[in-house]
C-alpha positions in Angstrom: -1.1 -5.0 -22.5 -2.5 -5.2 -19.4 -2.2 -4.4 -15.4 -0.7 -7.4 -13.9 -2.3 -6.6 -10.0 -1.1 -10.3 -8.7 2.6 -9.3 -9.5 2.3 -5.8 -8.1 0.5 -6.4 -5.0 2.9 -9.3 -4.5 5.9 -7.4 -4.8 4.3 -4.6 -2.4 3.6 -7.6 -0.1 6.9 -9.0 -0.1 8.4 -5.3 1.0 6.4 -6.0 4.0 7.2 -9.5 4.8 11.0 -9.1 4.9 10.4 -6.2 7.1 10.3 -8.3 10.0 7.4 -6.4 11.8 4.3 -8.2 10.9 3.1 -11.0 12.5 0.9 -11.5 9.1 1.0 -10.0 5.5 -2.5 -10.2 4.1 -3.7 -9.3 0.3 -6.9 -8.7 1.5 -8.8 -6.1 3.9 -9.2 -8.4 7.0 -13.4 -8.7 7.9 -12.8 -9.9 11.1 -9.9 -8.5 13.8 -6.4 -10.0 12.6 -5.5 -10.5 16.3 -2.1 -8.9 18.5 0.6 -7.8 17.0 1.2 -6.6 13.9 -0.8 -7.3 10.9 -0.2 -5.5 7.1 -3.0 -6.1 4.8 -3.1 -4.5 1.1 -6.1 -3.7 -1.4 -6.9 -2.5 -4.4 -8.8 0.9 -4.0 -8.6 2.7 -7.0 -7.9 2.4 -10.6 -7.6 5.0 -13.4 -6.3 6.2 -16.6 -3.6 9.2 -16.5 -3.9 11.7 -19.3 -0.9 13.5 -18.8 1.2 10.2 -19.3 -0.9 8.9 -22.2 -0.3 9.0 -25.7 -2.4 7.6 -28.6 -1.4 4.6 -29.1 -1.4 3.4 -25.6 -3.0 4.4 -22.2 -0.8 5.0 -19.3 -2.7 3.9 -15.4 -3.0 4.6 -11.9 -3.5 1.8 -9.9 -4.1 2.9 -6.3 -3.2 0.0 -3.4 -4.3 1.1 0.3 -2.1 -0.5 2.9 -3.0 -0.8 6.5 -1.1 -1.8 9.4 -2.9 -2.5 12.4 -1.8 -3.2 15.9 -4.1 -3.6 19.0 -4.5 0.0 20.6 -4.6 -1.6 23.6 -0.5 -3.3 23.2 1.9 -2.6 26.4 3.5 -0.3 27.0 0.8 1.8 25.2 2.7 4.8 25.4 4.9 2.7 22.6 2.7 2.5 20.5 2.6 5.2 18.3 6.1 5.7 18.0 6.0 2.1 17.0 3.3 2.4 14.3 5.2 5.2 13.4 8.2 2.7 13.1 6.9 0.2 10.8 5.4 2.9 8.7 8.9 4.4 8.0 10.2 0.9 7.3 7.2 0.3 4.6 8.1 3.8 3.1 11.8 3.5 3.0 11.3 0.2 1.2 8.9 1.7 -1.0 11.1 4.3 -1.9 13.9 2.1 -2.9 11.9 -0.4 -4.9 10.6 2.4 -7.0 9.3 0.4 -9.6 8.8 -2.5 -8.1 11.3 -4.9 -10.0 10.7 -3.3 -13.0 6.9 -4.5 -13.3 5.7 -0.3 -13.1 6.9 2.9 -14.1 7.2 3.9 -10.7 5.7 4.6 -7.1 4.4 7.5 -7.8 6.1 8.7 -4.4 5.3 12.7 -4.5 2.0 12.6 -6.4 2.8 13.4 -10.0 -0.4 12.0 -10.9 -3.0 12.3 -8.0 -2.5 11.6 -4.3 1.5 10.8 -3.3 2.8 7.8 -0.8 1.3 9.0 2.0 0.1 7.4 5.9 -3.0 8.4 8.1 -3.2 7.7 11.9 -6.4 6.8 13.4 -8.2 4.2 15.4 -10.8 1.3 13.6 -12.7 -0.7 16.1 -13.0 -4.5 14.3 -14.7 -6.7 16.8 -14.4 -6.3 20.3 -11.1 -4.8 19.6 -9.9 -1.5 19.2 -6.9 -1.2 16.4 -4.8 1.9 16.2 -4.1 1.9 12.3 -1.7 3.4 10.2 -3.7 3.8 6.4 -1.1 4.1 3.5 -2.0 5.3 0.2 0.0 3.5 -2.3 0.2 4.9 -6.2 1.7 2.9 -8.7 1.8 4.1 -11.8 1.5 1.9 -15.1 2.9 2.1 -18.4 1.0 1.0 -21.4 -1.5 -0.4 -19.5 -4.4 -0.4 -22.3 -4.0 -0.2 -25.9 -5.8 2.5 -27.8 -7.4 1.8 -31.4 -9.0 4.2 -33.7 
């Protein structure tokens, strides 16, 4: 048993890539600005055990990804976007949503926070160079069956 993160985050990728709104898909925080458009880049950020979904035999986990999209804050018509970012996070979501457990590699998304902190999106701004990004930050809990086996 074990948590297979290369399938997972490749599966959470791929929602992004056949979104159409990402100029690039990264599986990695970016150190250096990603450049115009928009850019989705995911990471690991937390893992842990779940008590209330374990048993004794087996330990169920919470793998935490944090998405980001970022698009220069700076883009024309500004005014745009916002309701833009906005845009691209509701596409992520829905597609999250619907590919609930990920091809049937994780118990589930754990969309309304069962287990900790749900599917959620934070708006701000994240300077990265000489560029100013406004960012949309997506918690992203995936919830694992069996992940480590218990032994007396």
């Amino acid at each position: 048993m074990t948590i297979d993160s290369i399938e997972i985050r490749g599966r959470v990728t791929s929602h992004a890539q056949a979104a159409g709104w990402f100029g690039q898909v990264l599986k990695r925080e970016p150190v250096s600005a990603p450049g115009s458009g928009f850019t989705y880049a995911v990471w690991v950020s937390d893992l842990s055990p779940v008590p209330a979904s374990s048993g004794l035999a087996s330990t169920t986990a919470r793998l935490e990804l944090t998405g980001r999209i970022y698009v220069p804050a700076d883009t024309e018509p500004m005014d745009d976007v916002d309701d833009q970012l906005v845009g691209a996070t509701d596409v992520l979501m829905t597609a999250y949503s619907g590919g609930f457990t990920l091809g049937g590699n994780v118990r589930c998304i754990d969309l309304l926070g069962a287990y900790g902190a749900a599917l959620r999106a934070r708006y701000g701004y994240l300077p990265i160079d000489s560029t100013t990004y406004r960012i949309a930050t997506m918690t992203i809990p995936i919830i694992v069956n069996n992940a480590w086996t218990q032994e007396a």
